[in-house]
LUMZATOR-591241 format. One record per residue: residue in one letter; x, y, z of N, C-alpha, C in turn; residue number from 1. Coordinates in Angstrom, 3 decimals, padded with zeros to 6 digits, always signed. Atoms other than C-alpha are relative to their C-alpha. Layout:
<atoms>
ATOM A X Y Z X Y Z X Y Z NUM .
...
</atoms>
This chain:
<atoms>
ATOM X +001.076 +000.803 -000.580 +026.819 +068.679 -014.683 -000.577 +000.742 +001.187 1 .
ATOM X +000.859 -000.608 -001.234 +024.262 +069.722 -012.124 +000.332 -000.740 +001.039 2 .
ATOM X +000.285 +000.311 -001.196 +024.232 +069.238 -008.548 -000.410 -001.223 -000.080 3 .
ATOM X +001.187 +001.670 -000.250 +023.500 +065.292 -007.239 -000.487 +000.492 +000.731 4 .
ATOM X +000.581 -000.285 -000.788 +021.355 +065.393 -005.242 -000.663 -001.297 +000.828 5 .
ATOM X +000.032 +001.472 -000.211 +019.990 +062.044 -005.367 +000.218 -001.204 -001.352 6 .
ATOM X -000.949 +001.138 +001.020 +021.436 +058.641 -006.740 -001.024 -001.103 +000.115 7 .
ATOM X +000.357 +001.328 +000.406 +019.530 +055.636 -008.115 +001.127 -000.949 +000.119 8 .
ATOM X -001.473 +001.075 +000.032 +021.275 +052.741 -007.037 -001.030 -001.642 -000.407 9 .
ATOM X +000.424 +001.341 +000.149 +020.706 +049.286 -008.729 +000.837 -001.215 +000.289 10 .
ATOM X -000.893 +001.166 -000.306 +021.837 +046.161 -006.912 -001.196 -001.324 -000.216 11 .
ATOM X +000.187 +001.301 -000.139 +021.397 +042.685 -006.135 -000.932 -000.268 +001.061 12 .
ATOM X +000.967 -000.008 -001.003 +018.442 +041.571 -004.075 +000.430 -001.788 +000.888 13 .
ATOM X -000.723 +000.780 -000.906 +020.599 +038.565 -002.714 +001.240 +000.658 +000.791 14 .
ATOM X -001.099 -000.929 -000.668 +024.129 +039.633 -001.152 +001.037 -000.800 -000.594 15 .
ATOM X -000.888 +000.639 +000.798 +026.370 +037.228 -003.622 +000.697 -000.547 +001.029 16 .
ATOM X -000.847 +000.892 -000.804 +029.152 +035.192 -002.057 +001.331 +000.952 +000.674 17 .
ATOM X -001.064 -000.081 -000.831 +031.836 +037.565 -001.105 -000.232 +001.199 +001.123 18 .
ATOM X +000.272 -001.211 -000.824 +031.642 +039.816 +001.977 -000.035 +001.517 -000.662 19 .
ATOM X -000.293 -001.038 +000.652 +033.328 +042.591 -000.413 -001.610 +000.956 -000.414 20 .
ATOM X +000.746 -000.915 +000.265 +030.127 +043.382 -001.485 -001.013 +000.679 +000.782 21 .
ATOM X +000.977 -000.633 -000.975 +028.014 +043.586 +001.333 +000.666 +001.611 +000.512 22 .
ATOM X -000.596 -001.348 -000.465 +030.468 +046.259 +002.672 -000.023 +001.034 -000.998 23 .
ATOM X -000.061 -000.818 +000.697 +030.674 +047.942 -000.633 -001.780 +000.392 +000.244 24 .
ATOM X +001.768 -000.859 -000.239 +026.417 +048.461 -000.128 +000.477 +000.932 +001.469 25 .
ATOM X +000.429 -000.788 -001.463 +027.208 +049.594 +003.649 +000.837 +000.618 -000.640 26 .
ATOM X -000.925 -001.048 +000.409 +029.926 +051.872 +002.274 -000.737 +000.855 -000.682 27 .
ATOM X +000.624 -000.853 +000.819 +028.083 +053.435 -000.341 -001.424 +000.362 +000.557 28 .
ATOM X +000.897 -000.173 -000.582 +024.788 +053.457 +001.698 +000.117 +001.427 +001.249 29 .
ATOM X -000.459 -001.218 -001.326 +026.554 +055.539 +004.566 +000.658 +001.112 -000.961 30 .
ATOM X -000.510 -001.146 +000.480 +028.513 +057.525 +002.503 -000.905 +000.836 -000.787 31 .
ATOM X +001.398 -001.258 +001.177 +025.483 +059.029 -000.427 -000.788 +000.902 +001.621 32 .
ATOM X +000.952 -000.816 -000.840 +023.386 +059.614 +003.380 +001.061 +001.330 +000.710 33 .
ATOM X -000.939 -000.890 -000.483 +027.093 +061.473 +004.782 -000.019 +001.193 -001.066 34 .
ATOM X -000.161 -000.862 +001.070 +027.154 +063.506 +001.425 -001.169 +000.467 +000.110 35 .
ATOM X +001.407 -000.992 -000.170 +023.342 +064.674 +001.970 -000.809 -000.145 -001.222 36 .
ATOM X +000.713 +000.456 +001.378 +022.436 +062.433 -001.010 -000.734 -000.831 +000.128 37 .
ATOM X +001.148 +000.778 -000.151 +018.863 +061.053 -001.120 +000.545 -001.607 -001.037 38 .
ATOM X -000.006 +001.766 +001.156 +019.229 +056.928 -002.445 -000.969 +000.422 +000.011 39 .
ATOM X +001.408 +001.010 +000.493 +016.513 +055.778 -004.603 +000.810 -001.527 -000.272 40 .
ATOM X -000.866 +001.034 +000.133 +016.842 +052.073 -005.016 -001.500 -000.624 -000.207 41 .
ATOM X +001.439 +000.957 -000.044 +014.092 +049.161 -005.269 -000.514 -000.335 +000.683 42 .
ATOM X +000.724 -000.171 -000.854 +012.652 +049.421 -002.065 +000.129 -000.900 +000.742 43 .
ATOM X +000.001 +001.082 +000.344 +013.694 +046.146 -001.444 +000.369 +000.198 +001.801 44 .
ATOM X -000.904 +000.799 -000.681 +014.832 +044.387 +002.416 +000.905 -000.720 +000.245 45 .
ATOM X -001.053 +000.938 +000.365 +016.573 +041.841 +000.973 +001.252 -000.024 -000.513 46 .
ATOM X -000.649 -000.596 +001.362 +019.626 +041.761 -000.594 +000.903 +000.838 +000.486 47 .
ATOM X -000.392 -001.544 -000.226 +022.182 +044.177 -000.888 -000.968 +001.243 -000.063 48 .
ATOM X +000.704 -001.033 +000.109 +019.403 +046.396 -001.573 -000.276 +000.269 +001.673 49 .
ATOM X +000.434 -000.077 -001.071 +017.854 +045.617 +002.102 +001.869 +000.616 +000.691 50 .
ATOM X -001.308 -000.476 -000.086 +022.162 +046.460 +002.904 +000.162 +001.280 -000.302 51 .
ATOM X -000.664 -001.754 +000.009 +022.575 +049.930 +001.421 -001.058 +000.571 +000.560 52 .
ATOM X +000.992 -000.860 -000.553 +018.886 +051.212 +002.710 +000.472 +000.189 +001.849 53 .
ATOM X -000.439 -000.212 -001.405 +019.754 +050.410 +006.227 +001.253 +000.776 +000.382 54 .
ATOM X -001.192 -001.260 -000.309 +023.110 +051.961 +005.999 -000.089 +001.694 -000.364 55 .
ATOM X +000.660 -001.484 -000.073 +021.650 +055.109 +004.888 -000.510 +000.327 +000.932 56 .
ATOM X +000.687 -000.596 -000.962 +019.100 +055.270 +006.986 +000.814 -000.033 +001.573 57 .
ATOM X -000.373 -000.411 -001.547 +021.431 +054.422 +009.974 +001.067 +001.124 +000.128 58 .
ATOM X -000.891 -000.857 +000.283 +023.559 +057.102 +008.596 -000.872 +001.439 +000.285 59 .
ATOM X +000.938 -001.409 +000.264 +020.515 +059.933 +008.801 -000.532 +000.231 -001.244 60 .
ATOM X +000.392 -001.007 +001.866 +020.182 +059.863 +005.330 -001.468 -000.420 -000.615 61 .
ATOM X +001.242 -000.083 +000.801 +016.914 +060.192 +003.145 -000.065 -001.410 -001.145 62 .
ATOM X -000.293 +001.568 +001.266 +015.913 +056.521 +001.224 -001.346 +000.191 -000.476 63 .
ATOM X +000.995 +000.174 +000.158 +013.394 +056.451 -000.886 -000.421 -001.186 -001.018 64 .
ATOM X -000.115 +001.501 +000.170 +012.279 +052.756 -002.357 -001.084 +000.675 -000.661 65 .
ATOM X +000.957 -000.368 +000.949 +010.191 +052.468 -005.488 +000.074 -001.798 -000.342 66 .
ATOM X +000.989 +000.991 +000.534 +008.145 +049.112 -006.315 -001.284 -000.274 -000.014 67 .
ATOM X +001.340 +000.111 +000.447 +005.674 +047.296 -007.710 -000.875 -000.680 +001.125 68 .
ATOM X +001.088 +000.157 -000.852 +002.651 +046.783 -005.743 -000.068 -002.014 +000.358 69 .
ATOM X -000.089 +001.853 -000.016 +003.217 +042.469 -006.627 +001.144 -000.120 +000.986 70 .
ATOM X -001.423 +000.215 -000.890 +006.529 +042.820 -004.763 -000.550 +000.300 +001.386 71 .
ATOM X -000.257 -000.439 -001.140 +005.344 +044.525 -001.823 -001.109 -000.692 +000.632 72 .
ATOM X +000.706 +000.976 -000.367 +002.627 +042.109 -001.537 +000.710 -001.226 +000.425 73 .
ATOM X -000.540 +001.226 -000.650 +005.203 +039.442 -001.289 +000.651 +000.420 +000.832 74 .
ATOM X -000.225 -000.435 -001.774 +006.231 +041.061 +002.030 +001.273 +000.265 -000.091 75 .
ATOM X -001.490 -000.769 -000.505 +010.272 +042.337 +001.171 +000.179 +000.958 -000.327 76 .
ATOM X -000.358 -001.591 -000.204 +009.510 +045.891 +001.160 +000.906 +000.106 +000.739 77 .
ATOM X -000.549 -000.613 -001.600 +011.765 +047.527 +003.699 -001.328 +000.872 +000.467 78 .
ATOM X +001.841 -000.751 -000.734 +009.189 +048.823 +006.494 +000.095 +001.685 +000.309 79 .
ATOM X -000.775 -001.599 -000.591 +011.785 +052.099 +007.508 +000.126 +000.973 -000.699 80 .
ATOM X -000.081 -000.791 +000.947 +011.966 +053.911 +004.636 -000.401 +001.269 +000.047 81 .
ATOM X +000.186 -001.070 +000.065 +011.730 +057.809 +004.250 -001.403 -000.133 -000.552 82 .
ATOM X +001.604 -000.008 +000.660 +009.388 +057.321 +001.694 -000.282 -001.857 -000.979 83 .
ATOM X +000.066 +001.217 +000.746 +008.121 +053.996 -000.407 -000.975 +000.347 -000.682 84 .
ATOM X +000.881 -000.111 +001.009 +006.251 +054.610 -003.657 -000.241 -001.361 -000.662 85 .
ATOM X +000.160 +001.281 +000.521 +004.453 +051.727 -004.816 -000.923 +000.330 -001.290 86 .
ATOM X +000.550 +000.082 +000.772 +003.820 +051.222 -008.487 -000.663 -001.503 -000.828 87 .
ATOM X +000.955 +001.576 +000.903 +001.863 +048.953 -010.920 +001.265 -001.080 -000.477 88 .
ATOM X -000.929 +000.983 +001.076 +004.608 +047.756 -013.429 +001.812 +000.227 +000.469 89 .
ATOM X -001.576 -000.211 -000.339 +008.576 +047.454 -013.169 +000.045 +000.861 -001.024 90 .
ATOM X -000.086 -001.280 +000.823 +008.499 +049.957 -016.166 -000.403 +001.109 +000.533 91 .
ATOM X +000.186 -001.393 -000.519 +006.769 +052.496 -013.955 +000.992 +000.173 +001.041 92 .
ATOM X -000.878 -000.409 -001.248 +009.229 +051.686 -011.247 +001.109 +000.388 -000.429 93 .
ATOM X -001.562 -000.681 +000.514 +012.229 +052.279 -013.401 -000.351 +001.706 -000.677 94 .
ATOM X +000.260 -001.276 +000.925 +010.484 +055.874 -015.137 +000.116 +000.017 +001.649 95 .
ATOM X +000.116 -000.748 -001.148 +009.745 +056.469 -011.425 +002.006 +000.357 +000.600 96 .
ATOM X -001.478 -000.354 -000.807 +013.593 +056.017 -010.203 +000.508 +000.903 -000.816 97 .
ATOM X -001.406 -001.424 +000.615 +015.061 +057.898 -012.980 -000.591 +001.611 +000.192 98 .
ATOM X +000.193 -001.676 -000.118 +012.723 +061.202 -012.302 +000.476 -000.088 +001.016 99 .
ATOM X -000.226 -000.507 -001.094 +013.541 +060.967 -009.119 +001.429 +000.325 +000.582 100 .
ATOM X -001.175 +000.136 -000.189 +017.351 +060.781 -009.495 +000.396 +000.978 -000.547 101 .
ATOM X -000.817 -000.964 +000.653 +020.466 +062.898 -010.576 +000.850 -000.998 -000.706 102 .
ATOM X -000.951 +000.882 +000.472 +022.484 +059.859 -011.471 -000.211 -001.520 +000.449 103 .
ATOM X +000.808 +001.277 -000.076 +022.494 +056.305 -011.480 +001.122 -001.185 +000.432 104 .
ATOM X -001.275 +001.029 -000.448 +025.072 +053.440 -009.780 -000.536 -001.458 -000.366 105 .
ATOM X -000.240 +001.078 -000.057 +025.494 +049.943 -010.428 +000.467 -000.840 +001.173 106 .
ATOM X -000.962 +000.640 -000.646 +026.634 +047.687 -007.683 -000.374 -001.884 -000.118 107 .
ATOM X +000.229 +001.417 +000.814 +026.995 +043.630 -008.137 -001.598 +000.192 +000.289 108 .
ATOM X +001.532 +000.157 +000.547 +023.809 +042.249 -009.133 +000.356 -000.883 -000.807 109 .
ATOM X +000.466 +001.085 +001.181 +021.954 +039.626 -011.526 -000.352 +000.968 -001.119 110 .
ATOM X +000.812 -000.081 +001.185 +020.226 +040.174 -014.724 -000.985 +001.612 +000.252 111 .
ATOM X +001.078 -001.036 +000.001 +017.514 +042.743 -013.091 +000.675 +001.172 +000.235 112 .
ATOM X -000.650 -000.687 +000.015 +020.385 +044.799 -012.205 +000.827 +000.721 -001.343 113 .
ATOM X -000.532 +000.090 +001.004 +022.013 +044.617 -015.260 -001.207 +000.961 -001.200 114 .
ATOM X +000.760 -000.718 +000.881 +018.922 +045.439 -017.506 -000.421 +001.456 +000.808 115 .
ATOM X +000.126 -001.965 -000.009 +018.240 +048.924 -015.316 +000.677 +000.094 -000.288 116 .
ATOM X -000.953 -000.673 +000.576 +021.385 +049.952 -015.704 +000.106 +000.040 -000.899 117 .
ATOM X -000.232 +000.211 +001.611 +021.455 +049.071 -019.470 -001.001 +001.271 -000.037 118 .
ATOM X +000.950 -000.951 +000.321 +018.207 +051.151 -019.750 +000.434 +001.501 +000.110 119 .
ATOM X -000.074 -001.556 -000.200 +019.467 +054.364 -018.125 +001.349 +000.313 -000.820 120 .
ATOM X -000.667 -000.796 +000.927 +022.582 +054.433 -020.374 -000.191 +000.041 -000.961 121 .
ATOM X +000.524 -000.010 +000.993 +020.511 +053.691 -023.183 -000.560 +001.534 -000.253 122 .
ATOM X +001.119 -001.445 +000.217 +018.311 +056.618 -022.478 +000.776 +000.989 +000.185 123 .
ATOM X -000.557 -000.830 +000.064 +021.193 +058.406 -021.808 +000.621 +000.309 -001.665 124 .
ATOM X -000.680 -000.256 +001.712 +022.838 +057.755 -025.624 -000.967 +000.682 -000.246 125 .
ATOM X +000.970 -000.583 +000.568 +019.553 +058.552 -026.759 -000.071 +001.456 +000.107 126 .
ATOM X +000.481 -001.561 -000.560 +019.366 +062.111 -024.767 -001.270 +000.230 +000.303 127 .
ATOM X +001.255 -000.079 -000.666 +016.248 +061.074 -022.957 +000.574 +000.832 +001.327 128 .
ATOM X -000.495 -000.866 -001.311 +018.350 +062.519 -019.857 +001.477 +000.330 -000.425 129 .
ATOM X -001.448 -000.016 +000.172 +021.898 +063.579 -019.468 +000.836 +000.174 +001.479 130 .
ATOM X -000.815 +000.167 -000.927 +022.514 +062.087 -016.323 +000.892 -001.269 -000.052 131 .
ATOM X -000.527 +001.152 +000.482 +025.420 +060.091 -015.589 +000.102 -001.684 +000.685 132 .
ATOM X -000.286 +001.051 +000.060 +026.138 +056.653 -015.260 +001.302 -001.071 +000.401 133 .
ATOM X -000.966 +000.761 -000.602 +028.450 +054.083 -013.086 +000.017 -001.181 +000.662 134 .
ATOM X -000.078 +001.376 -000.928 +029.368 +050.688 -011.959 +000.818 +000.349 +001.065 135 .
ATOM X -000.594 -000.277 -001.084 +030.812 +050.991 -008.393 +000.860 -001.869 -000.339 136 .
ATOM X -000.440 +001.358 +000.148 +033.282 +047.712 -009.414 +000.647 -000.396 +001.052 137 .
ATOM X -000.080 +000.579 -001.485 +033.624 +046.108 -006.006 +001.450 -001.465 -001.102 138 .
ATOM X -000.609 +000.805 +000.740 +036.447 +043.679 -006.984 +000.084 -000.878 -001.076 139 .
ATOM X -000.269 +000.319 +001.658 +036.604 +043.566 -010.453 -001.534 -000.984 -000.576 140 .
ATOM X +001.379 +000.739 +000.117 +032.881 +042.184 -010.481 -000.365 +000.180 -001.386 141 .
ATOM X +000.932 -000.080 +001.238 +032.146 +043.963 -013.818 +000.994 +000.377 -000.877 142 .
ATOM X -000.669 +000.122 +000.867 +035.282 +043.284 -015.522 -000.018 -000.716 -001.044 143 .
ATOM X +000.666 +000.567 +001.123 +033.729 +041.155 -017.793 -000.637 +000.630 -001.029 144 .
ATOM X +000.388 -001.109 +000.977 +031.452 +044.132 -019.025 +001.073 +000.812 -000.106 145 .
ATOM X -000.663 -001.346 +000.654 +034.318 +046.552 -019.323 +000.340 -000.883 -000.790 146 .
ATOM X -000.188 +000.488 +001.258 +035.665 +043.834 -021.674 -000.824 +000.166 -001.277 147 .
ATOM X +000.690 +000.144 +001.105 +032.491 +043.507 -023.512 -000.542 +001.385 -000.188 148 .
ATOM X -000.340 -001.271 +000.426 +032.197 +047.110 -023.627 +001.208 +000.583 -001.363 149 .
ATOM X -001.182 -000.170 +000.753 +035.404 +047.374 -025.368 -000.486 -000.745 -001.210 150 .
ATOM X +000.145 +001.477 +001.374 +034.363 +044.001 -027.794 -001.067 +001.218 -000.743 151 .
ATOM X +001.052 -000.810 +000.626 +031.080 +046.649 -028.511 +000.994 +000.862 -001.008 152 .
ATOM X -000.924 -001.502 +000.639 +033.365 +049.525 -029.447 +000.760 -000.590 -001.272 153 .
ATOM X -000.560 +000.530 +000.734 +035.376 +047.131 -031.294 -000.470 -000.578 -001.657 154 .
ATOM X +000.263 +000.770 +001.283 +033.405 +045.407 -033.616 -001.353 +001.162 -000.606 155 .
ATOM X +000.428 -001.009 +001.183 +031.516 +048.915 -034.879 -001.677 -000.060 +000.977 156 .
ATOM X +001.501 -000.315 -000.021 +028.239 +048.625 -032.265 +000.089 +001.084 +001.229 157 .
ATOM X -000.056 -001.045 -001.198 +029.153 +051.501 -029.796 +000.747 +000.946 -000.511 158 .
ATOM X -001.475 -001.320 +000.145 +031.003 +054.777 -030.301 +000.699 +000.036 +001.462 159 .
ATOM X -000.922 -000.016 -001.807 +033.803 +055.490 -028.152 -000.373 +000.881 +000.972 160 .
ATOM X +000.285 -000.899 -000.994 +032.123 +058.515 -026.700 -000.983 -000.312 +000.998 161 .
ATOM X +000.472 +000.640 -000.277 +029.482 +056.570 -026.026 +000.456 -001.385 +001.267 162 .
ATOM X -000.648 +001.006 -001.066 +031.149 +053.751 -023.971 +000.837 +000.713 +000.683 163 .
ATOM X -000.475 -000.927 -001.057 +033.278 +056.429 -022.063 -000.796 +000.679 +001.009 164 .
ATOM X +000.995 -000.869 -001.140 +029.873 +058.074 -020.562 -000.021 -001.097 +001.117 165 .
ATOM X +000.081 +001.278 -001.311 +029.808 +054.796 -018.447 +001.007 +000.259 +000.967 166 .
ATOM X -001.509 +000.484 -000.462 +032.415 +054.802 -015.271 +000.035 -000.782 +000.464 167 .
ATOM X -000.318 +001.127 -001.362 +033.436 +052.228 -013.530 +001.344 +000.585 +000.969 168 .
ATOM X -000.566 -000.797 -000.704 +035.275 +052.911 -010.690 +000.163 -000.870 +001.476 169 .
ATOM X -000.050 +001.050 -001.574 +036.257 +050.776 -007.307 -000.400 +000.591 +001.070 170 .
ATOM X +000.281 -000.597 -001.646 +035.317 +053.156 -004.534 -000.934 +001.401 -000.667 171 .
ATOM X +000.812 -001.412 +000.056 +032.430 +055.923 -004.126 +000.595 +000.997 +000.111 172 .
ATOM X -000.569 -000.898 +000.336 +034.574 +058.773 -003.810 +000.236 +000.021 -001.308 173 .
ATOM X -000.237 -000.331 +001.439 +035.791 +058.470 -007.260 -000.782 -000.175 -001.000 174 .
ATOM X +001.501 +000.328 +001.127 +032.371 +057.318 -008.987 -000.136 +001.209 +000.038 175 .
ATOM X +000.727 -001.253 +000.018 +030.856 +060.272 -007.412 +000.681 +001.381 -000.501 176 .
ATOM X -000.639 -000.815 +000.267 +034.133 +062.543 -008.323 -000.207 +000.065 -001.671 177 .
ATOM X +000.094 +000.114 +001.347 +033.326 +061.235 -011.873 -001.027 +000.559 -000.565 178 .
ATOM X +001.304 -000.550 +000.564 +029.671 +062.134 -011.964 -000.097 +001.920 +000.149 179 .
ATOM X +000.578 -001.176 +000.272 +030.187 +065.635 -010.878 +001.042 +000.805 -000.783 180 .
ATOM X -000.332 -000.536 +001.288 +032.548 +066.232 -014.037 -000.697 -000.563 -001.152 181 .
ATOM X +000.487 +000.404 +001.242 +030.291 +064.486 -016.180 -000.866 +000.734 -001.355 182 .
ATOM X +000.656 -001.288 +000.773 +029.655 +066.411 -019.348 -000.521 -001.125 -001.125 183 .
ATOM X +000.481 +000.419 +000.597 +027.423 +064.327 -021.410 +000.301 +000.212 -001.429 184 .
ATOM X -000.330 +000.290 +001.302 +028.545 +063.375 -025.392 -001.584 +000.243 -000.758 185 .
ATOM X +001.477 -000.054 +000.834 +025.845 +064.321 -028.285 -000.592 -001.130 +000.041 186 .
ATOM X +000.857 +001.101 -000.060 +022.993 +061.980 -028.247 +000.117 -000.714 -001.319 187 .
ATOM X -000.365 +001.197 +000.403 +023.512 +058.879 -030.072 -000.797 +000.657 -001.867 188 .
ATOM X +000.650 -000.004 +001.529 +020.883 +059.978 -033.497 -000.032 +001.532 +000.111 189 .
ATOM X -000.284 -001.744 -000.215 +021.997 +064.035 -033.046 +000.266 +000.256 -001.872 190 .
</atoms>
């Protein structure tokens, strides 16, 4: 795998109920800006999102926020940001995060979290990219999907090489130790 350089991170634009996760955004926020790794993320204030930008940026590190022009009209851009690219559609904002990334994190989240991340390991089976892919599992938050991961594999709609490119992983050191051995599996219709 190549050099990160910078990490797409998709969270939650609330901050859920247990402290665990807020700290897991300031953790991973300070640590990608300590490592000299640009976040992209959804540009967002709110939220764990508004949580890992500020810990970057109070870390020194480079953030750069990508939404749609309807969002930033409803006023929870962040205002501090390195850079903030504002696009039309949430489809340009997700093509926009993945050029701009080396890899791509998960941390809790709803539904909107859930479907990026689905997308970029989609496009990864596919071999639209061959970067990799990780849930940062803040206490066991996305032990439900590693189950239904497994149920996939199980009942004949995933290969196993395929559901292995995913990591999950409880702490950023070892996500990020994961992504820079990640050697991408043939694409899904090879």
């Amino acid at each position: 795998m190549s050099e990160i350089n910078s990490v797409a991170v998709f969270c939650g634009s609330r901050s859920g109920n247990d402290p665990a996760y807020r700290l897991a955004a300031q953790a991973l926020g300070q640590g990608l800006a300590e490592a000299g790794i640009r976040l992209v993320y959804g540009g967002g204030r709110v939220g764990l999102m508004g949580v890992l930008a500020d810990a970057a940026l109070a870390a020194g590190g480079q953030v750069t926020g990508v939404m749609t022009r309807a969002l930033v009209d409803s006023e929870i851009a962040h205002g501090g940001l390195t850079t903030l690219r504002v696009v039309g559609t949430m489809h340009e904002r997700k093509t926009a995060m993945a050029d701009l990334s080396d890899a791509f994190v998960a941390l809790p989240g709803g539904p909107g979290t859930m479907e990026e991340m689905f997308e970029q390991w989609t496009w990864a089976m596919l071999g639209l990219h061959a970067k990799p892919c990780g849930f940062l599992d803040v206490t066991d938050y996305f032990a439900p999907l590693r189950a239904m991961v497994e149920n996939m594999v199980g009942a004949g709609f995933l290969r196993r090489d395929h559901a292995d490119m995913v990591a999950f992983e409880p702490d950023m050191d070892r996500l990020l130790g994961r992504f820079e051995t990640y050697d991408p599996p043939p694409r899904k219709y090879a």
